[in-house]
N, C-alpha and C positions, 0 to 999 in steps of 0.2 A: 655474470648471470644474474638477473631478477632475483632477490631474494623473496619470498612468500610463506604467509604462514597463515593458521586459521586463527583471526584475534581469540576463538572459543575452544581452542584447542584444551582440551584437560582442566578449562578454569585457569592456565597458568598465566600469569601475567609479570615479565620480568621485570625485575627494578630498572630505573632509569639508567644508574651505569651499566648494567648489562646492555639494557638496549643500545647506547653512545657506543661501548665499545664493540659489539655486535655489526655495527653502521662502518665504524672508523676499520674492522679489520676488513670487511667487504667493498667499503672504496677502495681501501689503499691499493688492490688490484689496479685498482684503474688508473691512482696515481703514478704506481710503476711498469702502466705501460707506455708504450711508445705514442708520440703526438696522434691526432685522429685519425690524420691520413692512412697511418698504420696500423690503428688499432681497429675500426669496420668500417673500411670504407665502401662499406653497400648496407641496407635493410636486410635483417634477417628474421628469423622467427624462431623460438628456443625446440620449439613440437615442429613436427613435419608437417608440408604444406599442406597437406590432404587433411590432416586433422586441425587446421587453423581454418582452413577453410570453413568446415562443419560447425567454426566454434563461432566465426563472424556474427555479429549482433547480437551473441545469444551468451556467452560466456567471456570472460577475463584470459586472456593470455601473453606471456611475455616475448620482450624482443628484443633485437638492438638497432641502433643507428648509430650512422658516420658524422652526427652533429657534434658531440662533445670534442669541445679545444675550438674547434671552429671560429675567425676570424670576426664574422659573423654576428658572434652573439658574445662576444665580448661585452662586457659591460659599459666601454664607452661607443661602441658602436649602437649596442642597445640605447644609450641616454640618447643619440641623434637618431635611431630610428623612433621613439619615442615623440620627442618633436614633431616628427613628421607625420606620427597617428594624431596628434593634438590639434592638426592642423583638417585633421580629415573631422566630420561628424558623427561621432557615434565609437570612433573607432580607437578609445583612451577613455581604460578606467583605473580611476586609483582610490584608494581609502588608506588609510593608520589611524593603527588602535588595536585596543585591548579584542580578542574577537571569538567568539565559541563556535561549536559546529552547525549549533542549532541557530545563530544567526542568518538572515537573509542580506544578499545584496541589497546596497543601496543602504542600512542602517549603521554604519558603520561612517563616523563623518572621516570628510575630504580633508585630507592635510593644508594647511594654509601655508604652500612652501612650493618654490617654483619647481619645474622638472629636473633643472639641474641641480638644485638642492636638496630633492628627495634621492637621487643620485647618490650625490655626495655624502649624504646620508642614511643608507641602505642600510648598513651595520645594526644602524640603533635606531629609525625611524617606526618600525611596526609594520610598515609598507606592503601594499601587492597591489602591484599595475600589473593591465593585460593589455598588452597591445594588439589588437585586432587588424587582419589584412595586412600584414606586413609581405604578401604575394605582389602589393603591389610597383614594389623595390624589385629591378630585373635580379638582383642577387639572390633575396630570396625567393624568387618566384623561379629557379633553376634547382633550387634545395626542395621546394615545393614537387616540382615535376619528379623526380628523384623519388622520393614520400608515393606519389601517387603512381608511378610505374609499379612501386613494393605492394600496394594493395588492391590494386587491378589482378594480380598477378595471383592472393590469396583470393578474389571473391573470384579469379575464373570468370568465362566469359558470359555466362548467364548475369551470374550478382554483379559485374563491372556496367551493366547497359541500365541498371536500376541507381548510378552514384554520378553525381555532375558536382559543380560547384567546389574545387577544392577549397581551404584555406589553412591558411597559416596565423595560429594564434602567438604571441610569448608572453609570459607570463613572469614575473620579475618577484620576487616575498623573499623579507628580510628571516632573518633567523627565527625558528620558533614560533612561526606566524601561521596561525590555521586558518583553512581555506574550507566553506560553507559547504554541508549536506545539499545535493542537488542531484539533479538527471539533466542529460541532452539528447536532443532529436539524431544529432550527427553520428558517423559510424569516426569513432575516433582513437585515434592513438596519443600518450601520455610521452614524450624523448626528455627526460633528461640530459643536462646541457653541463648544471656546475650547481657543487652541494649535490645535498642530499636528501631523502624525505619519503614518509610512508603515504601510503594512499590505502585507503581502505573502499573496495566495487563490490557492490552488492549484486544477485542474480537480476536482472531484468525482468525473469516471472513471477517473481517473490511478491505478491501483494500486499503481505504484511509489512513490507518495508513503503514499497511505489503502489498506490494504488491508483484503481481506472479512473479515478473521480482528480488523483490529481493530475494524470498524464492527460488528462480533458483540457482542463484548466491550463498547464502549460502550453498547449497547442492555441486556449482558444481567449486568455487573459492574464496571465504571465508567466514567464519563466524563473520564476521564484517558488513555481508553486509545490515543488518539493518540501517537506517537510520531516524532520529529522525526527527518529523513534529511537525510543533508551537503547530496545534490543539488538537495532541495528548494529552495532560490532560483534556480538555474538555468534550473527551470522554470515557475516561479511569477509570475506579475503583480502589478508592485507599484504602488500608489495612493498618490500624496500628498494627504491629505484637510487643505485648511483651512476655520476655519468658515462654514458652509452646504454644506459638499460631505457625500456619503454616497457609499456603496456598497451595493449587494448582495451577499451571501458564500451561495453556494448552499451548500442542504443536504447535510453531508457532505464542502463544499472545506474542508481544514485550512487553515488561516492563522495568521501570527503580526504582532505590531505592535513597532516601536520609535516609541516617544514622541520628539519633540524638545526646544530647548530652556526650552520654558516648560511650566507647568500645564498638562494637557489634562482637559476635559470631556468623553465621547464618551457617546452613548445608543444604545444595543443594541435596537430594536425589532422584533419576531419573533412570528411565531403558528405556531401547532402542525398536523403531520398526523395522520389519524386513524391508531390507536395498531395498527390492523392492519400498518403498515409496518414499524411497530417491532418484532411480533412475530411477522413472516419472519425477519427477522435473529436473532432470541432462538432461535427455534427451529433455524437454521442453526448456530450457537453451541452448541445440547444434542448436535445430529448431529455434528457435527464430535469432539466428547468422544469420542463413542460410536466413533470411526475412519471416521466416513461422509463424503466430501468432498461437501458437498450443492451442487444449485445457487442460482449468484446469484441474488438476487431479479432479478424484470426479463424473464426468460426465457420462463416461462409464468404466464400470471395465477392459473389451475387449479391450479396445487402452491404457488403463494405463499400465493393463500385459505385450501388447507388446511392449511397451515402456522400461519396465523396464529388458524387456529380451533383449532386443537389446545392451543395455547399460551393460547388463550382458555379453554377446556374444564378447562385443569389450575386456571389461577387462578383457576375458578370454583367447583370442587376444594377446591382451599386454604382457599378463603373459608367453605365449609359446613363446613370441619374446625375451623377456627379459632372457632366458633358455639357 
């Protein structure tokens, strides 16, 4: 089961070995169950479907999956699927080093050590590669299908005609290695694979933490533009995931992760909304330049539409220019 707790619960903050031993009696379930096959071999949901439904995009909740043990994400089969994102553009990222929450991607320098070295090296490197698209491998693009039957299934047939685009992320960090304060557009779920590690998601309507000006900016000049606030654990939900656990991270909850003390394998599975949503926000992003304080999406469907048509009209614009 997910373990979770409120970081802000009572002020209490337990010592480190507390926390370690806390972790280690909560895997060791896992340790002594049976290979994955036997231990969930399908997606499940820890709340009932009905109320995960209600919760999609809007709240944090836990699961399980049939990944953990999986041949799959073995770690030598990860170093050759690795390679094979190296080889695509865009789709292989890696840094080590020293790294805080409040860092962004990309500030973190790149190891000067081949793949199979950083590999070889996990233990003690600092390490965290994500390997992007790895749907494109027919192995995992069956483990993929699988994933996206599970969430078809929670958003029901209205929310499943608004999700295209699945993907398959994995994500590789050496022990103890923290992963940056951020938000994503995707509706996505967190599988632990091997190891273990906290993740702390924050509400997506919480302004105090994500606000309009940076979910603008994400949509419409980078996706860095999260940026991390002290308070933020105070009020954030935090999940200890060991392997078979998962979460859901709604679209737009910032979150951050500290790894524990061994390897962690975690897989990022996420499909997309249609891109009218994204470009409300782009176009709230141009009016705001302009001194206009526009409204939040959400408010009226009638000025979002044309919001996002406008924004459609220019890049349509662009395109016949560029011709």
């Amino acid at each position: 089961m997910v373990s979770q707790a409120h970081s802000s619960d009572n002020g209490f903050r337990p010592c480190r070995n507390a926390i370690v031993l806390s972790v280690k009696t909560l895997c060791a379930r896992r340790k002594s169950m049976p290979t994955h096959d036997k231990a969930h071999t399908q997606w499940s949901t820890d709340d009932p479907l009905a109320e995960c439904r209600s919760e999609l995009h809007k709240k944090a909740f836990g699961a399980h999956h049939p990944l953990a043990g999986h041949p799959e994400f073995s770690i030598d089969a990860l170093e050759e699927a690795a390679m094979e994102a190296s080889r695509r553009d865009g789709d292989l990222y890696v840094d080590a080093g020293d790294f805080s929450f409040a860092d962004k991607w990309g500030t973190t320098p790149k190891p000067d050590m081949t793949i199979h070295e950083i590999f070889d090296r996990i233990e003690t490197a600092g390490a965290w590669l994500v390997m992007k698209h790895l749907e494109t491998n027919r192995a995992y693009k069956a483990l993929l299908d699988e994933f996206v039957t599970f969430l078809i299934g929670i958003a029901g047939p209205d929310g499943a005609r608004l999700l295209s685009n699945a993907e398959m992320i994995v994500l590789v960090t050496s022990p103890r290695r923290k992963s940056a304060f951020h938000f994503d557009a995707e509706v996505n779920f967190l599988a632990q694979v091997q190891g273990s590690k906290d993740i702390w998601i924050c509400d997506p309507m919480d302004r105090s933490v994500t606000t309009e000006e940076e979910i603008e900016r994400y949509y419409s000049v980078s996706n860095n533009a999260g940026t991390y606030k002290p308070h933020a654990e105070t009020v954030a939900r935090r999940f200890t995931l060991c392997p078979g656990d998962a979460v859901h991270i709604p679209t737009h909850a910032s979150h951050w992760v500290q790894n524990h003390d061994s390897v962690s394998v975690s897989v990022s599975l996420n499909m997309e909304f249609p891109r009218r949503f994204a470009d409300t926000y782009r176009a709230n992003y141009y009016l705001r330049r302009f001194g206009i304080r526009p409204r939040p999406p959400g408010e009226s469907k009638v000025v979002d539409c044309s919001k996002a048509a406008a924004i459609n009209g220019l890049r349509h614009v662009k395109s016949l220019v560029k011709r």
